[in-house]
N, C-alpha and C positions, 0 to 999 in steps of 0.2 A: 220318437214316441208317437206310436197312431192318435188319431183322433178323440177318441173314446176314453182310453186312459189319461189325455190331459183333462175330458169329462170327470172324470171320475176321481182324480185330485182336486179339480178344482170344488165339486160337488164337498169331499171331506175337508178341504180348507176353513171351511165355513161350523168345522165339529162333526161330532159324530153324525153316520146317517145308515140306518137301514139296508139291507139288502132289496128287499124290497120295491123300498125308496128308490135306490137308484137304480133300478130295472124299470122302474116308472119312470123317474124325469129323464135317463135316456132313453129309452125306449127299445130295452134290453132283455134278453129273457138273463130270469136270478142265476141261472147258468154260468152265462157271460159273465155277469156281473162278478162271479168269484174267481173266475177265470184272467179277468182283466188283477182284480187282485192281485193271484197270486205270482201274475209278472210284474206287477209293482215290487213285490216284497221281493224277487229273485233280482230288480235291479237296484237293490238297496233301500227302497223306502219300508221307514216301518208301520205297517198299518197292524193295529188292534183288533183282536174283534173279542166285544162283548152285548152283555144285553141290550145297550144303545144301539147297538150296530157294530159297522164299522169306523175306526177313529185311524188320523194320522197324527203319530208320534216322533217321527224323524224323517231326515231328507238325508239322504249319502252326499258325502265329503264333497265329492268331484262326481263327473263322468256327464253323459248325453243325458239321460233325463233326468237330470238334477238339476243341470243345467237349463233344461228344457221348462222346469216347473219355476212361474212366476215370472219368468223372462217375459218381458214387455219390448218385444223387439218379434217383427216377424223370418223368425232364423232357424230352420231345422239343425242339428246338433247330431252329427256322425263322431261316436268318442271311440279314441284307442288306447289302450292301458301305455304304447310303446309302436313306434312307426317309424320308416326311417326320415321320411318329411310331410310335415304336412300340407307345404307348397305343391309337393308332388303328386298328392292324392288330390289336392284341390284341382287342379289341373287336369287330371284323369275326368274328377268330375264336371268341370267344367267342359270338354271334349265333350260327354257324354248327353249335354244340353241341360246340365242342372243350373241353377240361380237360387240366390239365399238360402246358403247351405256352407256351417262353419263345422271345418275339419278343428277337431281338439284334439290336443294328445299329451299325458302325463307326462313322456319321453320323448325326445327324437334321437336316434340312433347314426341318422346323417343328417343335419338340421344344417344349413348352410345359412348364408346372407349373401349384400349385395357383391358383386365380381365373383361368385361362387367362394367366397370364403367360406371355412368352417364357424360350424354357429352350435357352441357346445348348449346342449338340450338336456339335463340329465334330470330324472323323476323328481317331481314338487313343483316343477315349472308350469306356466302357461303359457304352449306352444298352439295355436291358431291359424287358422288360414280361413277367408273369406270368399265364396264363388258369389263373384256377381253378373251383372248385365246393365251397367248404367246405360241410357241412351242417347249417348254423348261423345263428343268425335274424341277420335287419339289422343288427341294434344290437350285433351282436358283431363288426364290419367292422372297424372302429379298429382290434382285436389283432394284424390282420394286417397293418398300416400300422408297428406297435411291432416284430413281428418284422423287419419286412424293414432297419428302422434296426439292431436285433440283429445281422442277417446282415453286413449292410454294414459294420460299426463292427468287430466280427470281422477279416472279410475285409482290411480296410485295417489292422486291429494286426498282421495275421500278415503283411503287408507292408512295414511297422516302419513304419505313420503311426497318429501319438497321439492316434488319431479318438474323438469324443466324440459324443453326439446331444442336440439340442436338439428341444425338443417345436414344433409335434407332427410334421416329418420330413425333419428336416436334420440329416445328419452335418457334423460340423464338428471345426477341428482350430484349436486355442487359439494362439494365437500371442505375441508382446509388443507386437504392435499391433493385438492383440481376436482374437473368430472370426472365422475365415476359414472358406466354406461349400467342403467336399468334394463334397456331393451330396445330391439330393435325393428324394423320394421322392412317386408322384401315386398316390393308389388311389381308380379307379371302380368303381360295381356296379351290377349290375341287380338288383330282386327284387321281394318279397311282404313283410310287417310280417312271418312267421315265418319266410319263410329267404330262402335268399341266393341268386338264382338264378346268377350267375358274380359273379366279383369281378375284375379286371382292379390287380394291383403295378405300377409303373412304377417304375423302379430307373435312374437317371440319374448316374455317376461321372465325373468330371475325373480322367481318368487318364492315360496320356501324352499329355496336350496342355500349351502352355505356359499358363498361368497368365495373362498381358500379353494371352491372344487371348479370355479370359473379359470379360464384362460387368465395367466399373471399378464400378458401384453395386449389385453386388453380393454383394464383398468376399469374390471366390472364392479360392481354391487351388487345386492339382492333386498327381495322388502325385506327378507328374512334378519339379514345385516341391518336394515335399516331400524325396523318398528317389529319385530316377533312375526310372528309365523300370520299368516291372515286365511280368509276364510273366500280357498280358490273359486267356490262356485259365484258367489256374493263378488268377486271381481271381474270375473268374467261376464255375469249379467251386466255390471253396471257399466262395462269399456263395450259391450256389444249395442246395448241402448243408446250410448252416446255417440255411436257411429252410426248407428242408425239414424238418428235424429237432425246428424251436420248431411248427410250422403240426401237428407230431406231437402237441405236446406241451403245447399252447398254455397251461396252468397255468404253464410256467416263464417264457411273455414276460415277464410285467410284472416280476418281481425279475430278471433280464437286464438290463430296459429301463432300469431304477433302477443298475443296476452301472455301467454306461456314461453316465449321464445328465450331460449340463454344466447342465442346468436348474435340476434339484432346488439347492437350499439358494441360490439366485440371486433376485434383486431381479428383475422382471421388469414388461414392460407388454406385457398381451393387450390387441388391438383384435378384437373381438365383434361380432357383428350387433346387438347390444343396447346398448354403449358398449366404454368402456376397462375394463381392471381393470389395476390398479398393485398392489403389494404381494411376498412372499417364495413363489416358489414351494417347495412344502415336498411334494408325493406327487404320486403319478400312480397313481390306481387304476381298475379294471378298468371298459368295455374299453379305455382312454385318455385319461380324464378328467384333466385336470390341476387340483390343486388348489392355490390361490392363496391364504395370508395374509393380507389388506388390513386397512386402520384397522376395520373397518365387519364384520371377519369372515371367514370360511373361504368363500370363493366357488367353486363347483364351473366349470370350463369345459370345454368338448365339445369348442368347434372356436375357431379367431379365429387372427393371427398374433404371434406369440411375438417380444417382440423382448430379450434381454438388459443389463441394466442397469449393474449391477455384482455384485460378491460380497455375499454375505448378512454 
């Protein structure tokens, strides 16, 4: 959404306002002003117009400037109804020299995860991807893999589900017949040993979809399953803001990441490029290492798949 039109929201946020009016405080001819209108109203918002003026009455469901309006996060918003990934267009964009720029998409049609698994994506979801430019060496890429589980795990408690994160980027939500995965999370980068030339979040939620249309061997969930249907724009603002806020502050991930954590004090088995490790997961220190108790000692691990044991 250009410039002008988040003017011109923001301007009727406040109630009805004149054509006029807002041809003056932007500094627009009345032209414009109805022009910008009337691509409001063709992307779903509904604006009025009576002898006040003009008034706003509705914001649409989903999409880029829905999403756009009210967001407290500096993040332009590229929305697609259906795409085959959004990691993939992130990436395109990121090539292209973009930064703070979130790929959404209703659908993914080829939506993978980590080791190129299939990552079923079908309409109602919250499929994401982040273009960034942290300016921070390689090896600091993890931190921003922990915040986005941060943001995510946030976003679904203010939506009343009892999300938890299991290392290293699966929200999950405890059930009495074990986790069930809410979502996931894929971060690519490009770069140099001292910095990070882009970093591409992939942010992937089960949100109003049914839960029965998820992979059965995958032991998903959805909110939908969880607390009714929620209000996708209103989610995605607020998991974008709260990413926004840790990627500020990045000292506060890792005690966040430990607040939220189903891992920590859990029996666990990493499979490793190197083998297995079995033992008590007991930390996770910086920029993501998890660190595991075994017969044999304190084994540090980077990367591998995390699977759940029992309680410690």
């Amino acid at each position: 959404m250009n410039d002008t039109r988040h003017a011109v929201l923001a301007e009727l946020e406040s109630g009805s306002v004149s054509g006029p009016t807002l041809a003056d405080r932007l500094d627009v001819s009345r032209a414009a002003v109805w022009k910008h209108i009337e691509a409001l109203r063709d992307a779903g918002f509904e604006i009025d117009s009576g002898d006040d003026g003009y008034e706003l009455v509705g914001v649409p469901e989903f999409g880029g400037p829905a999403i756009e309006f009210g967001l407290d996060a500096p993040f332009d918003v590229e929305y697609h109804d259906s795409i085959p990934s959004t990691n993939d267009r992130a990436r395109e964009l990121a090539g292209a020299g973009r930064k703070d720029v979130v790929v959404v998409a209703d659908e993914q049609t080829g939506g993978r995860g980590r080791l190129e698994r299939a990552w079923a994506s079908p309409s109602g979801g919250i499929w994401l991807s982040l273009v960034l430019r942290p300016n921070v060496p390689t090896t600091r890429a993890p931190i921003f893999t922990l915040a986005a589980a941060v943001a995510t795990t946030r976003a679904a408690r203010e939506a009343g589900v009892d999300a938890s994160i299991k290392w290293p980027n699966d929200v999950l939500v405890e059930t009495d017949d074990g986790d069930r995965k809410l979502a996931g999370i894929l971060t690519e980068m490009e770069g140099e040993a001292d910095r990070i030339s882009w970093l591409v979040v992939g942010v992937g939620i089960n949100a109003n979809v049914d839960a029965a249309t998820l992979p059965a061997d995958v032991d998903a969930t959805s909110i939908r399953e969880q607390v009714g249907d929620l209000d996708r724009r209103v989610f995605t603002q607020r998991l974008l803001e709260e990413f926004d806020a840790l990627r500020s502050d990045v000292d506060s991930v890792l005690a966040a990441w430990r607040e939220y954590a189903a891992t920590l004090g859990r029996e666990v088995r990493v499979e490793t490029a190197s083998g297995e490790v079995v033992g008590n997961a007991v930390d996770v220190r910086d920029p993501g290492t998890l660190v595991v108790e075994t017969d044999d000692g304190e084994v540090a691990v980077t990367a591998g798949d995390c699977e759940h044991l029992r309680s410690a």
